[in-house]
C-alpha positions in Angstrom: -18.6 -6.3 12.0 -16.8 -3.3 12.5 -14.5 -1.8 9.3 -12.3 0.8 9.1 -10.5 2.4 6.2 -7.5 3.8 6.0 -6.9 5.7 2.7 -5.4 9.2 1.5 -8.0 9.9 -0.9 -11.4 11.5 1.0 -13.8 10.6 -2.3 -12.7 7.0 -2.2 -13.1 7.1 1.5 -17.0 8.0 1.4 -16.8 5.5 -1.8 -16.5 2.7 0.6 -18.7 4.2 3.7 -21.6 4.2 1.4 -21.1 1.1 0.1 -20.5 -0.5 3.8 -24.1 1.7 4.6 -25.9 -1.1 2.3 -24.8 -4.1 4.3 -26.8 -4.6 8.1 -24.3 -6.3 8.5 -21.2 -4.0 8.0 -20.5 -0.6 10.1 -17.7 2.1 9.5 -15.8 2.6 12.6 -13.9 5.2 11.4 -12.0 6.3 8.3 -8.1 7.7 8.4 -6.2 9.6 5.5 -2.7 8.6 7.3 -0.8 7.0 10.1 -1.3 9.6 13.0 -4.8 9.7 12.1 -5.1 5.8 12.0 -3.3 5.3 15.7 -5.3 8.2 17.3 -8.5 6.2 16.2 -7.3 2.5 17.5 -7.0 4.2 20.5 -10.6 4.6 21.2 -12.1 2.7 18.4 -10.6 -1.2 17.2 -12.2 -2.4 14.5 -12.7 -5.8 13.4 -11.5 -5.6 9.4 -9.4 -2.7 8.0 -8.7 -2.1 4.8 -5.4 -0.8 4.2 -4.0 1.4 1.0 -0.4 1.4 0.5 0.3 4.8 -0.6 -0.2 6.8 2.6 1.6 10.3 3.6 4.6 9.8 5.6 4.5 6.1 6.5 2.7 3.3 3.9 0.5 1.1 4.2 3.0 -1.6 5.0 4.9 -0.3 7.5 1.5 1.0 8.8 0.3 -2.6 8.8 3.4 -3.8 10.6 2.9 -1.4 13.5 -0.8 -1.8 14.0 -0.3 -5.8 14.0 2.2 -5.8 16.3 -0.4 -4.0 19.3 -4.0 -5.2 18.0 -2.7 -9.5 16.8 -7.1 -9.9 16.0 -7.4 -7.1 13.5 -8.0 -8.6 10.7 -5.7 -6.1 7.6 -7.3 -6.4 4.0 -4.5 -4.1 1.7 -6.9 -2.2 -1.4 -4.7 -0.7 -3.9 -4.5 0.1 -6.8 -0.4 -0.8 -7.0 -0.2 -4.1 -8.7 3.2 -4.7 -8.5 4.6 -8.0 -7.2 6.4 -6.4 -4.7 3.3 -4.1 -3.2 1.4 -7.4 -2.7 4.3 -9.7 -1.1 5.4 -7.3 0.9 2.3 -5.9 2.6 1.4 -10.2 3.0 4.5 -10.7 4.6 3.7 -8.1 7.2 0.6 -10.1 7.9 -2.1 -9.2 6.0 -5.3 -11.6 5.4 -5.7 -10.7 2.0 -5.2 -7.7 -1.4 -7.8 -6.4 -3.3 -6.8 -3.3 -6.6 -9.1 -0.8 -6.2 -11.0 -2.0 -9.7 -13.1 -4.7 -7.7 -16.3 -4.6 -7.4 -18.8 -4.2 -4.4 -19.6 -7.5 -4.4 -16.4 -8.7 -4.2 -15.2 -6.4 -1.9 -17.5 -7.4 0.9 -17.3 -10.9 -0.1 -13.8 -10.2 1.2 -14.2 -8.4 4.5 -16.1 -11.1 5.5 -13.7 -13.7 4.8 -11.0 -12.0 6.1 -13.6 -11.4 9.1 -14.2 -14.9 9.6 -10.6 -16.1 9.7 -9.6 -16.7 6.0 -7.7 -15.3 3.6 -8.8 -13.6 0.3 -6.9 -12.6 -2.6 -8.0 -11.1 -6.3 -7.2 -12.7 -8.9 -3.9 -11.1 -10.2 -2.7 -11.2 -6.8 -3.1 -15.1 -6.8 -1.4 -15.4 -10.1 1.5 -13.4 -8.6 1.4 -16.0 -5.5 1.2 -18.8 -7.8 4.0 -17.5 -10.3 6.6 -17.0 -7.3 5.9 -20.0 -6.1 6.1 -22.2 -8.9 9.6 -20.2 -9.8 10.6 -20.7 -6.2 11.2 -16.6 -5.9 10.4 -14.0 -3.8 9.4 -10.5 -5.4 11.0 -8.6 -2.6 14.2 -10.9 -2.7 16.1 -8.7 -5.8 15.4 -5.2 -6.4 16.3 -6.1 -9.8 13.5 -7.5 -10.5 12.1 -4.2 -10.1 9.8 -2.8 -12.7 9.4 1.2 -12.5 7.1 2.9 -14.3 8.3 5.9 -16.4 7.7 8.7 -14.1 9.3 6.4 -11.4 12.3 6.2 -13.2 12.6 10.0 -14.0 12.0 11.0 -10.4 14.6 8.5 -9.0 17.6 10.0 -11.7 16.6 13.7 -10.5 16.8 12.3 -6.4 19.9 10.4 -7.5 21.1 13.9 -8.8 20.8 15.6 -5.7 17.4 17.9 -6.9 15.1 18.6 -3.7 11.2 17.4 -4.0 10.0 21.2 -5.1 13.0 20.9 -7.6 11.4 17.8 -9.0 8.5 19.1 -8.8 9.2 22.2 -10.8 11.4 20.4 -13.2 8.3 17.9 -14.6 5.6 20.3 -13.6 3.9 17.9 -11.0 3.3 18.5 -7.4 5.5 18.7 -4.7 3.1 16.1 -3.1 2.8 13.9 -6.2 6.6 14.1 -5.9 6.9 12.9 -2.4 4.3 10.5 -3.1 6.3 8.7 -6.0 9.7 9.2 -3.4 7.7 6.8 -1.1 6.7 4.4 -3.5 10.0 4.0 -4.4 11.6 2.9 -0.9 9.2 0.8 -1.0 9.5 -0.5 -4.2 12.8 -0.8 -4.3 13.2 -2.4 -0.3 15.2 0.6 0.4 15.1 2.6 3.9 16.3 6.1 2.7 17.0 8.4 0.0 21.0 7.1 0.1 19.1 3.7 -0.8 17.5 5.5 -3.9 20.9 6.9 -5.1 22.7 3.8 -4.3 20.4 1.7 -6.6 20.5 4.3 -9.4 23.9 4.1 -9.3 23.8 0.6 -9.9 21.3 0.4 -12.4 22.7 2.9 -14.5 20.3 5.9 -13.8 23.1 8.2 -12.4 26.8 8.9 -12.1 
């Protein structure tokens, strides 16, 4: 079977095609560090499993997933993240993913669930079945109330500065980080938060107290 990987992060990349090199069974068909590069490669290569990251360049990993769904219906999307927030994993399963894996499993696991995926199934990792199970015995949706929300620290910093008008190299300069980790952290945040622009961002900060 044929497995792609789409992932900004080259080392973890070449992680994954040498693991996929000790399986017969598995081949890379290509690997993709964002969107554009992802598209240009369906176009001459569709493979049968991809494993998906949600924190991508300009476009994530779920809005990725919708778009790539939408054309090739028999790809079979596996998300492998390291985000374990309730809303990371809903969301990207509600696009139509087959399955989440955080980026602490092991090899064994991981092609235990390409090939389920593969073969028609579903597979999720523990913690994303106790999120499943906890929503649905609460009768909730994670991506229902972005007050339910949980940002981490450096989330919450960056979204008062965005809320306050500061410009990614401002941030950036401010918390002495990098304009990319900024713009990273600005897309996690939309979609965290289920938001579609920066407006989005200030009109939740406003609400929650985080700006004026």
């Amino acid at each position: 079977m044929k497995v792609a990987i789409i992932d900004d992060h080259k080392m973890f990349r070449q992680g994954v095609e040498s693991l996929l090199n000790d399986h017969e069974d598995l081949t890379l068909a290509w690997g993709a560090a964002n969107s554009k590069e992802a598209m240009d490669h369906l176009e001459a290569n569709v493979p049968d499993v991809i494993l998906m990251d949600i924190s991508l360049g300009e476009e994530s990993g779920i809005t990725l997933s919708s778009k790539i769904l939408k054309d090739y219906v028999d790809i079979k999307i596996l998300g492998l993240s390291m985000h374990k927030e309730d809303n990371y994993i809903v969301k990207l399963l509600e696009v139509g993913a087959k399955g989440y894996l955080l980026k602490d499993a092991g090899a064994d696991e991981m092609v235990l669930a390409i090939k389920k995926v593969y073969e028609g199934g579903t597979y999720y990792s523990s913690h994303v079945t106790n999120v499943l199970m906890k929503h649905l015995q609460q009768g909730t949706t994670p991506s229902a109330s972005g007050d339910q929300v949980k940002l981490t620290k450096r989330e919450k910093e960056i979204l008062t500065l965005i809320a306050n008008e500061l410009s990614n190299p401002e941030i950036a300069e401010k918390l002495f980080i990098s304009i990319r980790t900024v713009d990273t952290h600005r897309r996690n945040l939309l979609d965290k938060l289920d938001v579609k622009n920066t407006a989005g961002l200030v009109k939740y900060a406003i609400k929650h107290g985080m700006a004026d």
